[in-house]
N, CA, C and O atoms as a MOPAC input file, in Angstrom:
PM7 MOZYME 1SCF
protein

 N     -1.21100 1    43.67800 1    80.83100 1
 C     -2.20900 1    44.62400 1    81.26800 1
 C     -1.72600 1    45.27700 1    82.55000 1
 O     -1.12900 1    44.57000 1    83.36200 1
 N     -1.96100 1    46.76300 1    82.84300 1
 C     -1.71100 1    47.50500 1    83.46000 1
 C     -2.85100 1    47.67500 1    84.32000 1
 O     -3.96000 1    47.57700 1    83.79400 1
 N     -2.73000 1    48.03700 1    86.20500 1
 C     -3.66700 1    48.51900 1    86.47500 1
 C     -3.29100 1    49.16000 1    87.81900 1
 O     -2.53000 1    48.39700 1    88.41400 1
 N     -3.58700 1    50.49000 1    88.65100 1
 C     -3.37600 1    51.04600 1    89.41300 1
 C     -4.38800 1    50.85200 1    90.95400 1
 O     -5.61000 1    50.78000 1    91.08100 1
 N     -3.42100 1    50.81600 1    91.84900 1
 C     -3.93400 1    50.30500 1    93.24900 1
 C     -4.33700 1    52.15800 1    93.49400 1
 O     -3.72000 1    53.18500 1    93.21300 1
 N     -5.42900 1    51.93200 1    94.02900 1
 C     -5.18900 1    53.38700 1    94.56600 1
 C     -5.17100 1    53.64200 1    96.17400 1
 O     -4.28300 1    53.03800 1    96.77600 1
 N     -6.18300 1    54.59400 1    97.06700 1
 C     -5.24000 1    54.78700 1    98.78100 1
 C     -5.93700 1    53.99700 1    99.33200 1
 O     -5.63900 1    53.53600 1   100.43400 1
 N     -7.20800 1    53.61500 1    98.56400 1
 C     -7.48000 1    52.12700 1    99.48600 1
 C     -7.53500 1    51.00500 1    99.20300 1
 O     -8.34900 1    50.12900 1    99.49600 1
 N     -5.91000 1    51.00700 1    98.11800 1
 C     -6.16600 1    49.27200 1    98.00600 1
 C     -6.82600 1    48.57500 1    97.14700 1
 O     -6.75900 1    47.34700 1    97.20500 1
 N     -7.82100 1    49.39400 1    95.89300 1
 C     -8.47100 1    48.99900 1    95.05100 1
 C     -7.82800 1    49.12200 1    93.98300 1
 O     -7.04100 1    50.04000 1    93.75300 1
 N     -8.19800 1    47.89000 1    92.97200 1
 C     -7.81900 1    47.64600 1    91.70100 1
 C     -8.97300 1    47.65900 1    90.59500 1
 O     -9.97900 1    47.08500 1    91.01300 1
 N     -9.05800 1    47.99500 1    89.72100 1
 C     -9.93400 1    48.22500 1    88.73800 1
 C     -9.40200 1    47.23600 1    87.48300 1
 O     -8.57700 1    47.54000 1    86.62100 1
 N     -9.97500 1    46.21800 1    87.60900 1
 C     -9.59700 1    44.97600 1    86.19300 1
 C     -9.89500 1    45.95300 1    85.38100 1
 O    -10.67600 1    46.85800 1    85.67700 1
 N     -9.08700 1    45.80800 1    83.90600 1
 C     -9.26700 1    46.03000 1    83.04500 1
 C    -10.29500 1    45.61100 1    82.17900 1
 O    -10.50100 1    44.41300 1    82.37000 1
 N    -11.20300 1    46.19000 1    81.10300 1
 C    -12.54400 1    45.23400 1    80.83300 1
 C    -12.30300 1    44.14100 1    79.78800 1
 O    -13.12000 1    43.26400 1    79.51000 1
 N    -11.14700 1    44.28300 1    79.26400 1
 C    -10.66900 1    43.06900 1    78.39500 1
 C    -10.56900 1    41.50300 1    79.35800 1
 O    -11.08600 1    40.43900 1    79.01600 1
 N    -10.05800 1    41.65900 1    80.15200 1
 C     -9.56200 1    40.79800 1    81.33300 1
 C    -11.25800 1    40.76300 1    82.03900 1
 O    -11.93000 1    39.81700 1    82.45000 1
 N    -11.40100 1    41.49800 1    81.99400 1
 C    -13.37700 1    41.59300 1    83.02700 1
 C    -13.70000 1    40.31600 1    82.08500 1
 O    -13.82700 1    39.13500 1    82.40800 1
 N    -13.80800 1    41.05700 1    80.56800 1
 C    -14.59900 1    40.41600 1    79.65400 1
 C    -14.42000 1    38.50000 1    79.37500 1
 O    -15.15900 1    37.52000 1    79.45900 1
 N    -12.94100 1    38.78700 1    79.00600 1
 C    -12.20400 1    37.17300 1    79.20800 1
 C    -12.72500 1    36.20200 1    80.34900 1
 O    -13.20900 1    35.12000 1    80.01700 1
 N    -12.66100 1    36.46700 1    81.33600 1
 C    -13.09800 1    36.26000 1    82.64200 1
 C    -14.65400 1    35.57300 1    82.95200 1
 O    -14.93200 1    34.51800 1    83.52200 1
 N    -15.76300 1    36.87000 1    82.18500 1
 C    -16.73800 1    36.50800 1    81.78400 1
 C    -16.96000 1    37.01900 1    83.99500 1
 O    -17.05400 1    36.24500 1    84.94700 1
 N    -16.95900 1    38.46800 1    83.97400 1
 C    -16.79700 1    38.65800 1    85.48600 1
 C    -17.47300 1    39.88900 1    85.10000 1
 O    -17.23400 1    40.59700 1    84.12200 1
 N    -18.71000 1    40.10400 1    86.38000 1
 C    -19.32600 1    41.15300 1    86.81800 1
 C    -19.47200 1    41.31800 1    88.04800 1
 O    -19.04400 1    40.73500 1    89.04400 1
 N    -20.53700 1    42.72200 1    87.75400 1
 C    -20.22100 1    43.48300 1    89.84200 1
 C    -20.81300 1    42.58200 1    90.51600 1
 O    -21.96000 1    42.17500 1    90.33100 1
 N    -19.82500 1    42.13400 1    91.56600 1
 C    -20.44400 1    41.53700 1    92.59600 1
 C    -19.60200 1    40.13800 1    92.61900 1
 O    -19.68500 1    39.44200 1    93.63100 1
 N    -18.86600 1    39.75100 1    91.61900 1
 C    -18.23600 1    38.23600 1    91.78000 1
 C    -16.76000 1    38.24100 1    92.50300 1
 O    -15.96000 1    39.14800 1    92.27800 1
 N    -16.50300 1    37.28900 1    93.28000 1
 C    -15.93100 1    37.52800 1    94.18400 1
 C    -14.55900 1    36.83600 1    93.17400 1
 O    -14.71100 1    36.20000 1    92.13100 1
 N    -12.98500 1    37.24800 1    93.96800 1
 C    -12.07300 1    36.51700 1    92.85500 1
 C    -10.87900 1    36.47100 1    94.61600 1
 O    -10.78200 1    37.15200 1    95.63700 1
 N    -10.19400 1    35.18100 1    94.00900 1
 C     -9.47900 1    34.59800 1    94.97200 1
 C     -7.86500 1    34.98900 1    94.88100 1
 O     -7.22300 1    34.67300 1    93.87900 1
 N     -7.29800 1    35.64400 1    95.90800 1
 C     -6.17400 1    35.81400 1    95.04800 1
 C     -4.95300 1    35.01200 1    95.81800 1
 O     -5.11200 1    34.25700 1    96.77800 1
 N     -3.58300 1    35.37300 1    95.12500 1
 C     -2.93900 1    33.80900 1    95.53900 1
 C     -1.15000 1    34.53000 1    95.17300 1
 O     -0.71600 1    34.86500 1    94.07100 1
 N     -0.58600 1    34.57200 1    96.23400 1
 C      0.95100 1    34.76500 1    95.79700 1
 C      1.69500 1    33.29300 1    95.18500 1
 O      1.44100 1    32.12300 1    95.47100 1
 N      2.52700 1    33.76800 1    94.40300 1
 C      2.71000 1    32.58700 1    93.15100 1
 C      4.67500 1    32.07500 1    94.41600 1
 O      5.27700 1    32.66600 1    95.31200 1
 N      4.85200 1    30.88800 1    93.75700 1
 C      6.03900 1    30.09100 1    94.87800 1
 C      7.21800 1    31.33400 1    94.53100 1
 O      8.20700 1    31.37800 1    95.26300 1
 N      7.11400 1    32.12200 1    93.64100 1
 C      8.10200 1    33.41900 1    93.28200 1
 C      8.39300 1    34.48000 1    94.86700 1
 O      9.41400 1    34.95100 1    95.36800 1
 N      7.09000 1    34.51000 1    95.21000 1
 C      7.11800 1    35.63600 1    96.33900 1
 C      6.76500 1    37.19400 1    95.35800 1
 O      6.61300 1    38.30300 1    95.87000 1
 N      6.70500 1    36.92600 1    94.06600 1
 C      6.36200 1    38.05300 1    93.58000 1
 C      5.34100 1    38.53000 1    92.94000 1
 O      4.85300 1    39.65400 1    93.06200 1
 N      4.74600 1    36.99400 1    91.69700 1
 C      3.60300 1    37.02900 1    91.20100 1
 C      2.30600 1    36.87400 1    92.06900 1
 O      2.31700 1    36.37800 1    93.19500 1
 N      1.25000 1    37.32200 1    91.47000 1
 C     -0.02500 1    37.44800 1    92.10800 1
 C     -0.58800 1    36.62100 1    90.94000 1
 O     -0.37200 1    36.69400 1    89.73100 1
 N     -1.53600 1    35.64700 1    91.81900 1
 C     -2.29700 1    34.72600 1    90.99400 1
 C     -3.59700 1    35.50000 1    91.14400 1
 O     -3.94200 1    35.69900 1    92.30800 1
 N     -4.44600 1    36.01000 1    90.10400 1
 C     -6.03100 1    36.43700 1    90.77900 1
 C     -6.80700 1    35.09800 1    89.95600 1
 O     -6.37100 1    34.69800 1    88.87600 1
 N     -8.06200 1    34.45100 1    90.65600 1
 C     -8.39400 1    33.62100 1    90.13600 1
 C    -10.40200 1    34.03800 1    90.66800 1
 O    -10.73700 1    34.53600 1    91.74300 1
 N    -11.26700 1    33.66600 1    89.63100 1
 C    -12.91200 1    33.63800 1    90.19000 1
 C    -13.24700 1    33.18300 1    90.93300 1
 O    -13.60300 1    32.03200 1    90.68400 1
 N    -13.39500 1    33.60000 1    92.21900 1
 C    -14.21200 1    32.46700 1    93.37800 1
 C    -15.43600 1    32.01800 1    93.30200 1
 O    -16.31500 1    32.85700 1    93.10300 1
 N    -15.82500 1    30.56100 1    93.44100 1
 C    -16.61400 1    29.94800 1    93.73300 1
 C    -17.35900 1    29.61200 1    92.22100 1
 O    -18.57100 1    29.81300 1    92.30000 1
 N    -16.92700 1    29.16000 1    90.89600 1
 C    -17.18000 1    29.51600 1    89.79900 1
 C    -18.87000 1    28.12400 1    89.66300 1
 O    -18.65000 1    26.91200 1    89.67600 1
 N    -19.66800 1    28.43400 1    89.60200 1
 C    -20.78800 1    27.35800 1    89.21000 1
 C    -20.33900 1    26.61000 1    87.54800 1
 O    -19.70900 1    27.12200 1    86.62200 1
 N    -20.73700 1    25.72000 1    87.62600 1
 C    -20.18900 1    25.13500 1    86.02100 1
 C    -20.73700 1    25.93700 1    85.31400 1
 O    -20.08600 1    26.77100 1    84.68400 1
 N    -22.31500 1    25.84700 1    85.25400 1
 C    -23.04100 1    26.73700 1    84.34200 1
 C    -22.20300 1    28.20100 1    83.58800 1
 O    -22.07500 1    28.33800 1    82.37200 1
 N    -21.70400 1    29.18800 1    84.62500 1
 C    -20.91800 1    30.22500 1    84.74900 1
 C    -19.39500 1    29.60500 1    83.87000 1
 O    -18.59800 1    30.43800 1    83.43800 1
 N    -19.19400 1    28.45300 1    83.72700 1
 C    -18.14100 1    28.14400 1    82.59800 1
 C    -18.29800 1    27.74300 1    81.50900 1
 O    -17.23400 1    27.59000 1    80.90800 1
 N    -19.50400 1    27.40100 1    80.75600 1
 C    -19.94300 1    27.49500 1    79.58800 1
 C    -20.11600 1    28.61200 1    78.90000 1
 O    -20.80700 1    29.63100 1    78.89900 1
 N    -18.31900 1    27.51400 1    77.66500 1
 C    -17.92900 1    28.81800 1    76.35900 1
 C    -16.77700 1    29.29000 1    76.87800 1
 O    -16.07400 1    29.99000 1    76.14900 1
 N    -16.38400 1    29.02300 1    78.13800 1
 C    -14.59900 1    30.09300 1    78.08300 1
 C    -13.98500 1    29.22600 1    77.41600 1
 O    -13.25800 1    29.69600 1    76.54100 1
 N    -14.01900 1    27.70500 1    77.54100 1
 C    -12.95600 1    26.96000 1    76.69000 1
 C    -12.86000 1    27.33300 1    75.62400 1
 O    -11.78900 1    27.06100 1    75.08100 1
 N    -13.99800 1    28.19900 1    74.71900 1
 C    -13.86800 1    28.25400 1    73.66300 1
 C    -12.56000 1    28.81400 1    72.56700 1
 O    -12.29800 1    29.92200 1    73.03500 1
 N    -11.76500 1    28.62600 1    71.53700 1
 C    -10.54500 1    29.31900 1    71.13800 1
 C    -11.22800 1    29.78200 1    69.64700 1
 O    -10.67500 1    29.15400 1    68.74400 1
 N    -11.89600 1    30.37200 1    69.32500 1
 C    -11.97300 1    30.84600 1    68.00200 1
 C    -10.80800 1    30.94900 1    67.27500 1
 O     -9.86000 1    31.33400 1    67.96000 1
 N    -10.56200 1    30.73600 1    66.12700 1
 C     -9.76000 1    30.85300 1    65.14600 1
 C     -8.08600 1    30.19400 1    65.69200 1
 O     -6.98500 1    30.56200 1    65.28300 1
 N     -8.36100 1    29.26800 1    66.59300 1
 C     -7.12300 1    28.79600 1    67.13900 1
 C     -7.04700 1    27.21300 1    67.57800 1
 O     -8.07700 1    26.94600 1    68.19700 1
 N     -6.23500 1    26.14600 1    67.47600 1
 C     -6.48900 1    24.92500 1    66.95200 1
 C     -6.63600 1    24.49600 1    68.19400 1
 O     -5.92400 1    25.18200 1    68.92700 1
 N     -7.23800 1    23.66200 1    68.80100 1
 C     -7.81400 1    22.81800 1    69.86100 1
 C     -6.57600 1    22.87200 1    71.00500 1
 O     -5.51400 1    23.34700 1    70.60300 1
 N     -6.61700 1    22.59800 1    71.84000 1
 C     -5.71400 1    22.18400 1    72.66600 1
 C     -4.96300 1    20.80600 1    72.42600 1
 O     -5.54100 1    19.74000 1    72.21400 1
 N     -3.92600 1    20.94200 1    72.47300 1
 C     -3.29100 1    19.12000 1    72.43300 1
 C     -3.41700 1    18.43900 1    73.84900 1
 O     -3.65600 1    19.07800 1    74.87300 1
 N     -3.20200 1    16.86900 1    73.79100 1
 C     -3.45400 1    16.32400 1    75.31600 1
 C     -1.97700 1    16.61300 1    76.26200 1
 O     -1.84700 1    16.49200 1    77.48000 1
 N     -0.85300 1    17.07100 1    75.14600 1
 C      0.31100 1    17.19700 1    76.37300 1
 C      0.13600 1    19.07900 1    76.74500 1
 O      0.97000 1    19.60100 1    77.48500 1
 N     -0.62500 1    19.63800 1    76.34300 1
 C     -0.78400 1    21.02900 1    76.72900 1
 C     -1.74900 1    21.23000 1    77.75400 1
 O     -1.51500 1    22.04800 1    78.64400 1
 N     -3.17100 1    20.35600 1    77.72300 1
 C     -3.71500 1    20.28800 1    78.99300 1
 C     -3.29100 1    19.45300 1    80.06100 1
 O     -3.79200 1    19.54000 1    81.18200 1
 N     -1.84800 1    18.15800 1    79.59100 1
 C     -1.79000 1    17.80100 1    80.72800 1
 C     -0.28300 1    18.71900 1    81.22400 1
 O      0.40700 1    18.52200 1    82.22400 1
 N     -0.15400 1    19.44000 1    80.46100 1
 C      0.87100 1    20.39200 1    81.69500 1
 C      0.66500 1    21.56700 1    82.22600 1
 O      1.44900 1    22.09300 1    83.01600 1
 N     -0.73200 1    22.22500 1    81.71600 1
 C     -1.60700 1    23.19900 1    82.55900 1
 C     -2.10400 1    22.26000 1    84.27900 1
 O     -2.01900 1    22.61400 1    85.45600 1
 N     -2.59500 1    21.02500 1    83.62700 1
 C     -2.98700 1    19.84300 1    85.20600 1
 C     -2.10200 1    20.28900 1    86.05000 1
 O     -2.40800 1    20.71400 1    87.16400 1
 N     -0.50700 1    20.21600 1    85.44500 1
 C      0.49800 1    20.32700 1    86.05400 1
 C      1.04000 1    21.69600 1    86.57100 1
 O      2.01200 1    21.59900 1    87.32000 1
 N      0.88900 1    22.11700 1    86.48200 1
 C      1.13300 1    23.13700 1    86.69100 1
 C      0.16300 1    24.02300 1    88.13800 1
 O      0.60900 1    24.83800 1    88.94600 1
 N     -0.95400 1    23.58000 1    88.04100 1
 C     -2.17800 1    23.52100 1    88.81700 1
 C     -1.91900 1    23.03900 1    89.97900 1
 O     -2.06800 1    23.73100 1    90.98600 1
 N     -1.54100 1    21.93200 1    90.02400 1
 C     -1.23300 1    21.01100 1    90.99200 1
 C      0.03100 1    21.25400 1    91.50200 1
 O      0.00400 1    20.82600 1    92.65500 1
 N      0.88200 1    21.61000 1    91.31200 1
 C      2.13400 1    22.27800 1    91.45400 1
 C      1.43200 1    23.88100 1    92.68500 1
 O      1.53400 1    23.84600 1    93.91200 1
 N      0.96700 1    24.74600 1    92.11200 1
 C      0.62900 1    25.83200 1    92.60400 1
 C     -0.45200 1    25.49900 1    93.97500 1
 O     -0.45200 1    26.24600 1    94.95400 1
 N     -1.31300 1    24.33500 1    93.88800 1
 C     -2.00600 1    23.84600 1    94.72800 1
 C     -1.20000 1    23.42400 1    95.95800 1
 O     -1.52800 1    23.85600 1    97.06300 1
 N     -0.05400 1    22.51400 1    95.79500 1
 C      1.01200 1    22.40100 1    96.70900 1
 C      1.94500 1    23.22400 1    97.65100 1
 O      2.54500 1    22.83600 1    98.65400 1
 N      1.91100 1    24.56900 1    97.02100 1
 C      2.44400 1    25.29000 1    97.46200 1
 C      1.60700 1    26.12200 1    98.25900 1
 O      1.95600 1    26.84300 1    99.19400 1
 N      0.34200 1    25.92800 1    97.74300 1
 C     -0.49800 1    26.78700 1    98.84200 1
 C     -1.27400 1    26.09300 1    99.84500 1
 O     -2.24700 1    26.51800 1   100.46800 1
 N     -0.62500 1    24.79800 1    99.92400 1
 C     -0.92100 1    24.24600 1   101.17900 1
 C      0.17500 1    23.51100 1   102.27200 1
 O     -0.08000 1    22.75700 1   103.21100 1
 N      1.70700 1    24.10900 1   101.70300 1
 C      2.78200 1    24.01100 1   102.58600 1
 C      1.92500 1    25.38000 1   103.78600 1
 O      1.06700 1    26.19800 1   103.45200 1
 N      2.61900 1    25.17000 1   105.31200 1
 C      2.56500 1    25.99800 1   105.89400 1
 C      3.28500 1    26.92600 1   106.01300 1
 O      3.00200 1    27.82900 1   106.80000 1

């Protein structure tokens, strides 16, 4: 997905990505340079559980396995580390 900064700095999510997200006006999102120096992590700030009921959901796609969520953990925790080197 494509999206253009314009002269002040604003980005306009795309509504596929809005939609995925499950994000409207007004929700705040955290953003995060990745250990690359190049990627941008954008992530939902302050998410209430309630507000995460149903993204797990995968329609028409087979469950997650336990070594796929435990190397998303990983991966998490990895990126967590790095954003708390100084």
């Amino acid at each position: 997905m494509r999206a253009t900064l314009t002269s002040k700095g604003q980005v306009t999510l795309p509504k596929t990505l809005r939609d995925q997200l499950h994000l409207k006006s007004g929700d705040q999102l955290d953003f995060q340079l990745g250990a690359d120096g190049t990627t941008l992590v954008v992530r939902p700030a302050n998410r209430r559980a309630t507000d995460l009921i149903g993204m797990a959901a995968r329609p028409g796609r087979a469950p997650l396995d336990l070594e796929a969520i435990d190397a998303a953990i990983g991966q998490e925790v990895a990126a967590k580390q790095v954003r708390s080197r100084p």
